[in-house]
N, C-alpha and C positions, 0 to 999 in steps of 0.2 A: 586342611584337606586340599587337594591339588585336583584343579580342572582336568578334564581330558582335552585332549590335544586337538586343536582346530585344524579337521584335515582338508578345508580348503585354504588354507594356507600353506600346508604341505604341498597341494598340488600345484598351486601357484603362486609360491613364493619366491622366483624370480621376478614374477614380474608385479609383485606386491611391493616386494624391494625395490624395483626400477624407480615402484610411483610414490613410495615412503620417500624415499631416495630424494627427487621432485620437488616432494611436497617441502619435504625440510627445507629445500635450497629454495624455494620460494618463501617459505617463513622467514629462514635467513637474510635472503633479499629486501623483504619488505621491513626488516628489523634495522639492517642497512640505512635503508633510504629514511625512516622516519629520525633514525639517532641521527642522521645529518640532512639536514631540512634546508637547508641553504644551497648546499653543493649538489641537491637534489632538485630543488627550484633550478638552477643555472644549470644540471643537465638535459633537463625536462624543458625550457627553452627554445634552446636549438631544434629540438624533436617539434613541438606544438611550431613553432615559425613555419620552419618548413611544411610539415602537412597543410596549414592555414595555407600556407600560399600554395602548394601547388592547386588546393580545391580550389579555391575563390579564383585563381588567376584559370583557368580552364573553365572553372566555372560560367565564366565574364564571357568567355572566348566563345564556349559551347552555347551561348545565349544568342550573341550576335551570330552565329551562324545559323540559329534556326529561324530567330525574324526576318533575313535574309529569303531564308527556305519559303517561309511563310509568305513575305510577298511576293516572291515569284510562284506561289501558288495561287493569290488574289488576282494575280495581274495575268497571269499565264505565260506559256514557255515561245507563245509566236507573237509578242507584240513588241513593233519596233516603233521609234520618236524620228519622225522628219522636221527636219531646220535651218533654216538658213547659216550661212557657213561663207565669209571672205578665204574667195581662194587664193589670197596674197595679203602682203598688211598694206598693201598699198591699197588693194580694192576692196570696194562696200561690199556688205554682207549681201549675199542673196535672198530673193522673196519666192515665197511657195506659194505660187499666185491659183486663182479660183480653177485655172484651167488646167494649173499641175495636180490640182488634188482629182480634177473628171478622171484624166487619162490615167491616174494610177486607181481611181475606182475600178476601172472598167478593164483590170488584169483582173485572168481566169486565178489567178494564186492570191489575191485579196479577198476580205472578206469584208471590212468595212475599212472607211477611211474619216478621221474624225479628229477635225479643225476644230482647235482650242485657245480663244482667247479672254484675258482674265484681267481683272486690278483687285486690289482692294479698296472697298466702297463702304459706306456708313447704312445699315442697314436701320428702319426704325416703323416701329406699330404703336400706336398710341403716343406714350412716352416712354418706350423703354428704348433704348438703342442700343447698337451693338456692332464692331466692326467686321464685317467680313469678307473672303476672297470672293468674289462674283465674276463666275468664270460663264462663257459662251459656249454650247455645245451644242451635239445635233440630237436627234430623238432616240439616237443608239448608243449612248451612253453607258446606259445600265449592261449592254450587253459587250459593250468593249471592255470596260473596268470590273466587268460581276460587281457591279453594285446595284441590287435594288432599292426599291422603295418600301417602309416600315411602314406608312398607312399612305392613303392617295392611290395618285399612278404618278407616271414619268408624264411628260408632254407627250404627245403624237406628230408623226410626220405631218399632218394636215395646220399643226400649231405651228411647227416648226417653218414650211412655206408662206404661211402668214402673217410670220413673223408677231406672233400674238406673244402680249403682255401678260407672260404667265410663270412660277419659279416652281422651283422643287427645292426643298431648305434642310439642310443640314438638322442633325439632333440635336445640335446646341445651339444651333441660331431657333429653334423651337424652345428648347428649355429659355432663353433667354427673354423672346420678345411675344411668347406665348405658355407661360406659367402654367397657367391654371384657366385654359380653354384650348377646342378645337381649331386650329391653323386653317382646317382644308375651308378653302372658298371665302377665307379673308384676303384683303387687299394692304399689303405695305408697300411702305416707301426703298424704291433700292437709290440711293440719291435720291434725286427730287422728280424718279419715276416710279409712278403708281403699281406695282403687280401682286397678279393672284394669286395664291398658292395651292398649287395641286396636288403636292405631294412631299412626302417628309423620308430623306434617304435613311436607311439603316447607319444604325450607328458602328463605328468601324475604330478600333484602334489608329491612335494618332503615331504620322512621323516625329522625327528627332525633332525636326526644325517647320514645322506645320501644322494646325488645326485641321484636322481633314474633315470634323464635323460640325465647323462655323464656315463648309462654304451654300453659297447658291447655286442653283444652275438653269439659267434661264436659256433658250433658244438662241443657237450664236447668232441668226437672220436678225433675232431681236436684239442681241448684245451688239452689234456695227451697225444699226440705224436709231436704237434709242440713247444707249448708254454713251459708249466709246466711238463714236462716230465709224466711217471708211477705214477699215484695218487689214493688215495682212492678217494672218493668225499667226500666233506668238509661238506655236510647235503644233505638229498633226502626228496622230498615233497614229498607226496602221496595226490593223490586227492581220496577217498573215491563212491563209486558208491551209488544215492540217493535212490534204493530203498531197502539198506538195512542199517538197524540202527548204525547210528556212534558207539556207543560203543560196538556191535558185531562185528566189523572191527576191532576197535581196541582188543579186544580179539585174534581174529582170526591173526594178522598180530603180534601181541606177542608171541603167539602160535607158530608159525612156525619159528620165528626167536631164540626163547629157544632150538627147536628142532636142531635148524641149529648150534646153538653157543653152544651144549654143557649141557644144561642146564643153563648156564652164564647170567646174564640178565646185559649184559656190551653194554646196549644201550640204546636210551631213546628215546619214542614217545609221540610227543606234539599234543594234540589236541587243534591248532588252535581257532577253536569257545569257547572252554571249557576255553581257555586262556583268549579273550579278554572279554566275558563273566564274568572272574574272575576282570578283569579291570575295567570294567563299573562296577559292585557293590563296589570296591575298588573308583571310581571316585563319586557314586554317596553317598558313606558314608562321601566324602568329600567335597562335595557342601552339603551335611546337617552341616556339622561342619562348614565350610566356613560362612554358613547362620546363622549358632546359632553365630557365633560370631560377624558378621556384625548384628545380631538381637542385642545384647548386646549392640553396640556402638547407636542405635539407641534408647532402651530403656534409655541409659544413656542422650539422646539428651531430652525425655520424661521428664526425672526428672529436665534438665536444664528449660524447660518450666515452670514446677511447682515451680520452685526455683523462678523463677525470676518475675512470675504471681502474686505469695505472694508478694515477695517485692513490687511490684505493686500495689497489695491493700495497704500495709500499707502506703506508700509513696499518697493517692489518699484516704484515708479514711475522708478526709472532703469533696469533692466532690461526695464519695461515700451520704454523711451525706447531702449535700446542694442538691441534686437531690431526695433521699426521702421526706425532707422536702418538695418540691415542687411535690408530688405525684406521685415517679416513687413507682413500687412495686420492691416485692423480686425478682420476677423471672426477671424484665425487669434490676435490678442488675445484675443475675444471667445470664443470656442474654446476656450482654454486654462483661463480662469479660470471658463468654465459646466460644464467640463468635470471640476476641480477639486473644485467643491460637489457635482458631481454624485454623485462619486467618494466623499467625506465621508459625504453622504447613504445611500449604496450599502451601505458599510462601518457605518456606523451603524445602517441597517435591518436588516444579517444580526447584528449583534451583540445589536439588541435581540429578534429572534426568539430567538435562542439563550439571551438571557436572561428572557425571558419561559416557555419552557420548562422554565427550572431552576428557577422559581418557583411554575410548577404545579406539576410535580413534589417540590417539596417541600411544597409545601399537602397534597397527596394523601399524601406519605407522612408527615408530622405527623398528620393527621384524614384519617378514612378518608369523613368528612361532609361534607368538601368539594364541590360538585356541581362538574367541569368537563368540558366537550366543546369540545376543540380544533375548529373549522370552519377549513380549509383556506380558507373564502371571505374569511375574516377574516384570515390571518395575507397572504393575498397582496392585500389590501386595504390591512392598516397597512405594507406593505412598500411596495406602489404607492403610499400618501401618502408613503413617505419620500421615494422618488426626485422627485415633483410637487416636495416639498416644497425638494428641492435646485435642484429646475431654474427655479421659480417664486422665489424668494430667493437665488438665485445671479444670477439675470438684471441686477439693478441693478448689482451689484461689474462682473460683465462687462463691463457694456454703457461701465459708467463708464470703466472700464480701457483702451477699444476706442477711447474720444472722447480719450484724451490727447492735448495738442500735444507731438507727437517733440520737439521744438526745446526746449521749457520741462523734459518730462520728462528729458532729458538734461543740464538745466543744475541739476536737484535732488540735495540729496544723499540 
């Protein structure tokens, strides 16, 4: 008995064909790659390297640019570091003395000005100890750095003139020398001087090369007459006032410190934003080189395809020769074997994502210093050079494959 006739296939059987068509060259492809498992690992290779690198290596890139981003969002876009600075190597450094830091208070374009000097010191409660940075500040700390305090308070201007024995402690100099009780209104040792604790700062992701939540901060008045004796301060921030133009401040705050020193310029003001600003275009000329060179090992994955695509028609040139015989045309040739690399490529792009994941993830859980920020824009980027990179170096194997003479490819062995 004979069916009746499926007349959506009548009506769409060009492009039932197109996808039969497809699907076969993709069966065929994958019949390919498994009957040669070795020459399919070594093309598959060069595809996984390259993706791996270009993610991971952007990845890397895209990370230090954003904790970059990140601290100049902590610290803000108007604060500059004043310092002493030999205006010759023959001459000593210069000192940013008590009366350089009034007279730059007392500009309309400042908004604090904040003397900081620091060692590190042996800190201890009971018996625990624990060494940390013990820096000198004034009572406008929290509002220069945006850091405040997680319980407590900060010191006040009135501790700060009185030079009172008093700290504000880091979250790990708490977890350290205060376990399993309350800190506020205990007395430790900062060296073999007695202070109280008022208050415990927020806890803050650390630098490369710093502890940012093992330090103290006790009042500088108190830090140059109890700890570290008569000192210059070791660097002064200046936070800048927003409604007037950073680099008219830094003018102005040059200006007066020429006048004050002499004409001398044996000091040195850093603008902050100008700096990290200088970093990120330093980071992001390096995630282009990083990428040009992970692009490189990728196009080299590119030509291993093509390498081995050829070999593959030659090795398949009677088969190539016993399928036109039997009425395939050029393109469903050409179809088969672009379809093939395609395919390589595909499998090789999902592999190298997958292992370019297991590589950050292991950087980050080796070092926790690692900067990485996966960008979705990138990983469907190195995936889209894979597949380019299949279809654009699969083209020649094909196309050569498609121009066989049936007649000669049937007479090869």
């Amino acid at each position: 008995m004979l069916h009746p006739p499926d007349i959506t296939q009548v009506e769409h059987g060009q492009s039932t064909s197109l996808l039969a068509s497809i699907q076969d060259a993709a069966r065929a492809a994958r019949r390919s790659m498994v009957a040669n498992p070795v020459r399919t690992a070594l093309t598959l290779l060069g595809i996984i390297i390259g993706v791996a690198a270009v993610i991971v290596m952007l990845s890397v890139a895209e990370g230090a640019k954003r904790m970059i981003t990140k601290e100049m969002g902590v610290f803000g876009t108007n604060l500059m570091f004043l310092d002493g600075e030999s205006p010759s190597p023959q001459a000593p450094e210069g000192v940013i003395s008590a009366s350089d830091l009034r007279a730059i208070a007392r500009l309309p374009e400042v908004d604090f000005v904040e003397p900081t000097v620091g060692e590190d010191l042996v800190l201890r409660y009971g018996n625990a100890y624990h060494a940390g940075y013990v820096r000198g500040n004034s009572a406008d700390y929290p509002a220069v750095y945006h850091w405040p305090t997680a319980s407590g308070r900060f010191f006040s201007h009135d501790e700060y003139h009185r030079a009172a024995a008093v700290a504000v402690i880091g979250h790990k100099v708490r977890e350290v020398l205060f376990p399993a009780q309350d800190p506020l209104g205990e007395f430790m040792l900062i060296g073999q001087t007695p202070f109280q604790v008022v208050g415990v700062l927020k806890e803050k992701d650390n630098e490369a090369n710093f502890d940012r939540n093992s330090q103290v901060v006790v009042p500088y008045t108190t830090a140059v007459t109890r700890l570290y004796g008569p000192t210059d301060p070791d660097y002064v921030s200046i936070v800048a006032a927003e409604q007037y133009p950073l680099a008219h401040t830094e003018r102005e705050i040059n200006a007066i410190l020429l006048k004050l020193h002499g004409g001398v310029a044996d000091f040195e003001l850093d603008n902050y934003a100008a700096s990290l600003d200088s970093q990120q275009k330093i980071l992001g000329q390096l995630s282009m080189m990083l990428g040009a060179i992970a692009a490189i090992s990728l196009l080299v994955g590119g030509i291993g395809v093509m390498n081995v695509m050829l070999m593959s028609v030659r090795e398949r040139t009677r088969e190539i020769g016993i399928r036109m015989a039997t009425g395939a045309r050029q393109r469903d040739i050409m179809r088969q074997f672009l379809t093939e690399s395609v395919l390589v490529s595909l499998v090789g792009g999902v592999v190298g994502i997958l292992l370019a994941f297991a590589l950050l993830l292991l950087a980050v859980l080796i070092s926790d210093d690692v900067p990485v920020a996966i960008v979705p824009a990138v990983v469907a980027g190195a995936f889209s050079c894979a597949l380019v990179t299949g279809i654009v170096f699969g083209f020649t194997p094909a196309r050569r494959a498609a121009q066989l003479d049936p007649v000669a490819a049937l007479a090869s062995e």
